[in-house]
N, CA, C and O atoms as CSV, one atom per row, in Angstrom:
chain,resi,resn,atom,element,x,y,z
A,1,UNK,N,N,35.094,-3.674,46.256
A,1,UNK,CA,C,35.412,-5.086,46.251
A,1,UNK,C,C,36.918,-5.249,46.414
A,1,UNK,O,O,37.693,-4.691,45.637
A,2,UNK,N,N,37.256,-5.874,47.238
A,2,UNK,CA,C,38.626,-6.483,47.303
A,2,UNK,C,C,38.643,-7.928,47.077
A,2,UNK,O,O,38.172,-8.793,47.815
A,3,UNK,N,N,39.292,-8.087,45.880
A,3,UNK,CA,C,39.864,-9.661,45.448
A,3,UNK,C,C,38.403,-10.432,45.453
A,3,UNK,O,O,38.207,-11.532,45.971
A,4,UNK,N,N,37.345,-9.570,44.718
A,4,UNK,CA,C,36.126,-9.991,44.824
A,4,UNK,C,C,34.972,-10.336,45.591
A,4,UNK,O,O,34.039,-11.093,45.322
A,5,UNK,N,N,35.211,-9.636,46.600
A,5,UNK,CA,C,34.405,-9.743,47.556
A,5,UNK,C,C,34.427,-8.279,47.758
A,5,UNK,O,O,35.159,-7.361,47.388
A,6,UNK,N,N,33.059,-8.425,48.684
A,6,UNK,CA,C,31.953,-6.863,48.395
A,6,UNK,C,C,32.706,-6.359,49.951
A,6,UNK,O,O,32.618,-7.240,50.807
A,7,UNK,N,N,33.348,-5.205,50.362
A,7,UNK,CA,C,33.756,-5.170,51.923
A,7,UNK,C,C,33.006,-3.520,52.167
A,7,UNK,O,O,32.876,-2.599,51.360
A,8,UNK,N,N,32.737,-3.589,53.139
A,8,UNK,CA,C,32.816,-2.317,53.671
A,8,UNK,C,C,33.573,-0.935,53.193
A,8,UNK,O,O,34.695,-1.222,52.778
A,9,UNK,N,N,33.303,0.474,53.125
A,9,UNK,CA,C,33.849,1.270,53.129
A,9,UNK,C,C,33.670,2.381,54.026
A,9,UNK,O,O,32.556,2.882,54.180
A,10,UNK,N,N,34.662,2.786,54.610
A,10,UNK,CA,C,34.692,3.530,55.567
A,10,UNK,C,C,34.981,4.902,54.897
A,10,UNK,O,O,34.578,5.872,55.540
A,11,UNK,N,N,35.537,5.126,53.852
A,11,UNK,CA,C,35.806,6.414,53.024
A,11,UNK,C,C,34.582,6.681,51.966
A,11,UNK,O,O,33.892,5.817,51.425
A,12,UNK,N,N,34.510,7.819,51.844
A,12,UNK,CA,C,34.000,8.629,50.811
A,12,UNK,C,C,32.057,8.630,50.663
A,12,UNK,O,O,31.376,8.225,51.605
A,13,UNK,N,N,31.581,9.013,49.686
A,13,UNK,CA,C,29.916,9.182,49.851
A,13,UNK,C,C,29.559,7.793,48.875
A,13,UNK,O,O,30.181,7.459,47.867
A,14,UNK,N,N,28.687,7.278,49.322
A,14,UNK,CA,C,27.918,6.261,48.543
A,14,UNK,C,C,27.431,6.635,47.061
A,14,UNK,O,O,26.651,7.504,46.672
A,15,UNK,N,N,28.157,5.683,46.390
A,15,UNK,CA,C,27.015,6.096,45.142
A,15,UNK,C,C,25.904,6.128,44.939
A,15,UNK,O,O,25.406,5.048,44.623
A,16,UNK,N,N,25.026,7.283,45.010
A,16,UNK,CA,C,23.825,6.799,44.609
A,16,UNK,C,C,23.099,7.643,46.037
A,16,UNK,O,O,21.881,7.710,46.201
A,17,UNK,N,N,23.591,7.934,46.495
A,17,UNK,CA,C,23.453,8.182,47.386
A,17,UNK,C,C,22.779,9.752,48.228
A,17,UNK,O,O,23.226,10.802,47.767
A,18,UNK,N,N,22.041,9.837,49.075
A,18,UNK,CA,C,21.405,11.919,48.778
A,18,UNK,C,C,22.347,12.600,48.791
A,18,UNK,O,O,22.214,13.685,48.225
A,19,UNK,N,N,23.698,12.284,49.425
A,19,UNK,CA,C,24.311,13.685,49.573
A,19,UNK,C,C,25.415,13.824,48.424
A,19,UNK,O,O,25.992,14.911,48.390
A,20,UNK,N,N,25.788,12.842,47.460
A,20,UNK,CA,C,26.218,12.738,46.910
A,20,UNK,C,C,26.086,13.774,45.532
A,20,UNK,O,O,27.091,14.211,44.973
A,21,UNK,N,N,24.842,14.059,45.128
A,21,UNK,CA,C,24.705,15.378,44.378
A,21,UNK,C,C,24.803,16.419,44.599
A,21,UNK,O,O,25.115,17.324,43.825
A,22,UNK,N,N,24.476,16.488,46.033
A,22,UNK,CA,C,25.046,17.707,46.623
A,22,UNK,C,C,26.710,18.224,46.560
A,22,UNK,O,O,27.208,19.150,45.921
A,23,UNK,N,N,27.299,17.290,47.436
A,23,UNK,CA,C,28.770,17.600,47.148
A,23,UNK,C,C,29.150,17.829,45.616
A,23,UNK,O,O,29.937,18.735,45.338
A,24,UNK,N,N,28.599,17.016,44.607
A,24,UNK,CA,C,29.126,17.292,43.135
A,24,UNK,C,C,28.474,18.670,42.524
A,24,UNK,O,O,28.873,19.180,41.477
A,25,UNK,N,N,27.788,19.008,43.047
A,25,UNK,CA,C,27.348,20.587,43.031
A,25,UNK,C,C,28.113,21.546,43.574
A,25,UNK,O,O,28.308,22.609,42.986
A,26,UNK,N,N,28.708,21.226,44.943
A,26,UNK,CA,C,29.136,22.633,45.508
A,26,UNK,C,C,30.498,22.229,45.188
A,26,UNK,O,O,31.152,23.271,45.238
A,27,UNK,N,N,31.421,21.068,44.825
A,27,UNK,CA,C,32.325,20.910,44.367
A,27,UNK,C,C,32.808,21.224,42.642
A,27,UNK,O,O,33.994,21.237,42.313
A,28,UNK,N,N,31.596,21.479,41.594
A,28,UNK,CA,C,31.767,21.804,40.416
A,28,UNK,C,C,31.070,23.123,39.774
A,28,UNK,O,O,31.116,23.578,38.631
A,29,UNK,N,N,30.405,23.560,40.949
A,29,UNK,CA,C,30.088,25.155,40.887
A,29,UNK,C,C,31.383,26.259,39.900
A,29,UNK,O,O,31.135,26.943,38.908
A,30,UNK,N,N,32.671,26.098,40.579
A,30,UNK,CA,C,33.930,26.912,39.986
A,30,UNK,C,C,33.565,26.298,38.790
A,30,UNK,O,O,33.583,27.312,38.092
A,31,UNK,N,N,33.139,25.104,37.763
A,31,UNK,CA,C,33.547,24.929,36.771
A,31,UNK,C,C,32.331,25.111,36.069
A,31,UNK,O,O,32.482,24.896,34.866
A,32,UNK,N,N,31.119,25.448,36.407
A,32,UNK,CA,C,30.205,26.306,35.748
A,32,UNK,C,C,30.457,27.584,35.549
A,32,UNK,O,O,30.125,28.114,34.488
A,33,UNK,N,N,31.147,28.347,36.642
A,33,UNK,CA,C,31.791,29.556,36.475
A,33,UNK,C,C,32.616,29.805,35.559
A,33,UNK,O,O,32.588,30.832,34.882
A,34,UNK,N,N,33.388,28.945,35.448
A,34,UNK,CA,C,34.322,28.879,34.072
A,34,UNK,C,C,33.484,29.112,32.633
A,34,UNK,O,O,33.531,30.059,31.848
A,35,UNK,N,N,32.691,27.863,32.601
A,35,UNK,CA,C,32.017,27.446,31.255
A,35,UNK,C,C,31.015,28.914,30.821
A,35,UNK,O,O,30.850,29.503,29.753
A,36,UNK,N,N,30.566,29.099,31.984
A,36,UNK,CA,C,29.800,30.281,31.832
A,36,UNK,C,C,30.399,31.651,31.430
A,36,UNK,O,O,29.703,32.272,30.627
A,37,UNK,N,N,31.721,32.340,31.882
A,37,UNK,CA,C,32.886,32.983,31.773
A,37,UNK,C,C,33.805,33.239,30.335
A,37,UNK,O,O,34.445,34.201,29.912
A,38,UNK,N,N,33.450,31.513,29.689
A,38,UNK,CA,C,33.754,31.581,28.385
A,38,UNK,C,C,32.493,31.305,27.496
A,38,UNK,O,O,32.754,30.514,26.590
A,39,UNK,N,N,31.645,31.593,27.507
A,39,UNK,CA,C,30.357,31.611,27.127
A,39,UNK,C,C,29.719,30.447,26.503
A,39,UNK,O,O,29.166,30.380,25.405
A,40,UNK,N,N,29.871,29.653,27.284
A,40,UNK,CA,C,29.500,27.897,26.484
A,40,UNK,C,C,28.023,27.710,27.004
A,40,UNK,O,O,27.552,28.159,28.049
A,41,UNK,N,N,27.441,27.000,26.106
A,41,UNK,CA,C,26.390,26.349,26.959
A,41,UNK,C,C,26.530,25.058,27.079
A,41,UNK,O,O,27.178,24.278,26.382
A,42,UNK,N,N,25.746,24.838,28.200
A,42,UNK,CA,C,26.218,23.583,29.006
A,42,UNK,C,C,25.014,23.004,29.571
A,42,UNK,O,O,24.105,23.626,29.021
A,43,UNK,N,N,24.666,22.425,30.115
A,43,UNK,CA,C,23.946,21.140,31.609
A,43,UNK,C,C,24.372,20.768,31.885
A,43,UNK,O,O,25.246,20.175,31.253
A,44,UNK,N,N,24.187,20.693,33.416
A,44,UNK,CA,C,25.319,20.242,34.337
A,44,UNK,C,C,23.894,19.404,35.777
A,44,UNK,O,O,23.248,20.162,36.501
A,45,UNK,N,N,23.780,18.329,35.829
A,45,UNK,CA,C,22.715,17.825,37.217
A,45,UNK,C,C,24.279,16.776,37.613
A,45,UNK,O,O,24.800,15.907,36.913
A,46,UNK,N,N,24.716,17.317,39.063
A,46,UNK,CA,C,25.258,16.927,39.967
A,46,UNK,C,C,26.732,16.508,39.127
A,46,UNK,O,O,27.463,17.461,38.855
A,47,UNK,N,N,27.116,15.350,38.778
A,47,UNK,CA,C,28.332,14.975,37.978
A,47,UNK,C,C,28.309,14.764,36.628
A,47,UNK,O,O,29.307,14.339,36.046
A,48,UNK,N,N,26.949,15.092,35.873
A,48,UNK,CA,C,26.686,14.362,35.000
A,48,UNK,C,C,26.583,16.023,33.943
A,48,UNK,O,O,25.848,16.921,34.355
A,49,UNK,N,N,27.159,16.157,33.013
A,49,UNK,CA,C,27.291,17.037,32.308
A,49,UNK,C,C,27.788,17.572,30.470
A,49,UNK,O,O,28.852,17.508,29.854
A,50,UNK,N,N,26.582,18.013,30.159
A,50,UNK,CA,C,26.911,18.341,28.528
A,50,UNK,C,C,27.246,19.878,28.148
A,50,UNK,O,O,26.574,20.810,28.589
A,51,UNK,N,N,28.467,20.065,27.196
A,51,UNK,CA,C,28.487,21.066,26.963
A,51,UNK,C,C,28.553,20.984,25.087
A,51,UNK,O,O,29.283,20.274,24.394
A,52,UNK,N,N,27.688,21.815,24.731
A,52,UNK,CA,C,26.935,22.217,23.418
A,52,UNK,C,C,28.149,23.260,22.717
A,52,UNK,O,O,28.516,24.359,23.133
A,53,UNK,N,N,28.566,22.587,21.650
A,53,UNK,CA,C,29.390,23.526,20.495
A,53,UNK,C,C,28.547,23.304,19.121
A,53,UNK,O,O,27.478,22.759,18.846
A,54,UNK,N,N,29.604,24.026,18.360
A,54,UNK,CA,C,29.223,24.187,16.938
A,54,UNK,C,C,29.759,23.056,15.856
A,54,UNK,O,O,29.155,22.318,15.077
A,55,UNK,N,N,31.208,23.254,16.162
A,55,UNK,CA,C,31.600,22.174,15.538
A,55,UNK,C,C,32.393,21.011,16.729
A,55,UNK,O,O,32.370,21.139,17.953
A,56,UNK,N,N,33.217,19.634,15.762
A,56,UNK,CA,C,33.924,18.631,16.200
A,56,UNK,C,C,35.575,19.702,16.727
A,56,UNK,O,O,36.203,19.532,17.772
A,57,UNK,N,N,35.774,20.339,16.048
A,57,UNK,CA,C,37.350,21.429,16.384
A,57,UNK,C,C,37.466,22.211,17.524
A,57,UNK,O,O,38.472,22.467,18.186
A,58,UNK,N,N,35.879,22.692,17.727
A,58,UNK,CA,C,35.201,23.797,18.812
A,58,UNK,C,C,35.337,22.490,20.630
A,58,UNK,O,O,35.811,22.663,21.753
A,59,UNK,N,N,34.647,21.362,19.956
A,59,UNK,CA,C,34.114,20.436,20.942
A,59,UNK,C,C,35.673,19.720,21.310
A,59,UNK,O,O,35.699,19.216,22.433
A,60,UNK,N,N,36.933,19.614,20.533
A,60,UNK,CA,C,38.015,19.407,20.723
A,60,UNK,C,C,39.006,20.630,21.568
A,60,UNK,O,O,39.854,20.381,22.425
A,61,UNK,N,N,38.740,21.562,21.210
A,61,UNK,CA,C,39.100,22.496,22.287
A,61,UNK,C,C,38.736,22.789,23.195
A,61,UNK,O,O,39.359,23.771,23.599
A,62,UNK,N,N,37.715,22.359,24.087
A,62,UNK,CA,C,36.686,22.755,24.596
A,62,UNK,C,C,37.461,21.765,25.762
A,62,UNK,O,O,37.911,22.113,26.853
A,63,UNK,N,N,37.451,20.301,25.084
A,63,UNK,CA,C,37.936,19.052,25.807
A,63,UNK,C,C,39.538,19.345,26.844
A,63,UNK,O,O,39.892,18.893,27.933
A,64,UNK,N,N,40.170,20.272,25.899
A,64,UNK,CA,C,41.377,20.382,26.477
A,64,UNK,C,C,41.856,21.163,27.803
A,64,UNK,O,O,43.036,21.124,28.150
């Protein structure tokens, strides 16, 4: 929206869109590698992602 009105976009993937999980897959792959590397568990579907600690201190470092 510009200045409230709905316009066209010529950049980037639609939200919502099929290929859109795709790219957030092959674009956040390295950061499963990571999570996995430091032994976290996690879920991860396309952009949308939880990673499982023990404590609030664990889940604060984790963040950083």
């Amino acid at each position: 929206m510009i200045g409230g009105i709905v316009t066209k976009s010529e950049n980037g993937t639609p939200q919502g869109g099929p290929l859109s999980p795709l790219l957030s897959n092959i674009i956040l792959d390295e950061l499963d590698k990571e999570l996995e590397r430091r032994g976290h568990k996690f879920c991860r579907y396309a952009d949308d992602c939880n990673i499982y600690v023990k404590s609030e201190r664990a889940g604060k470092r984790v963040m950083e």
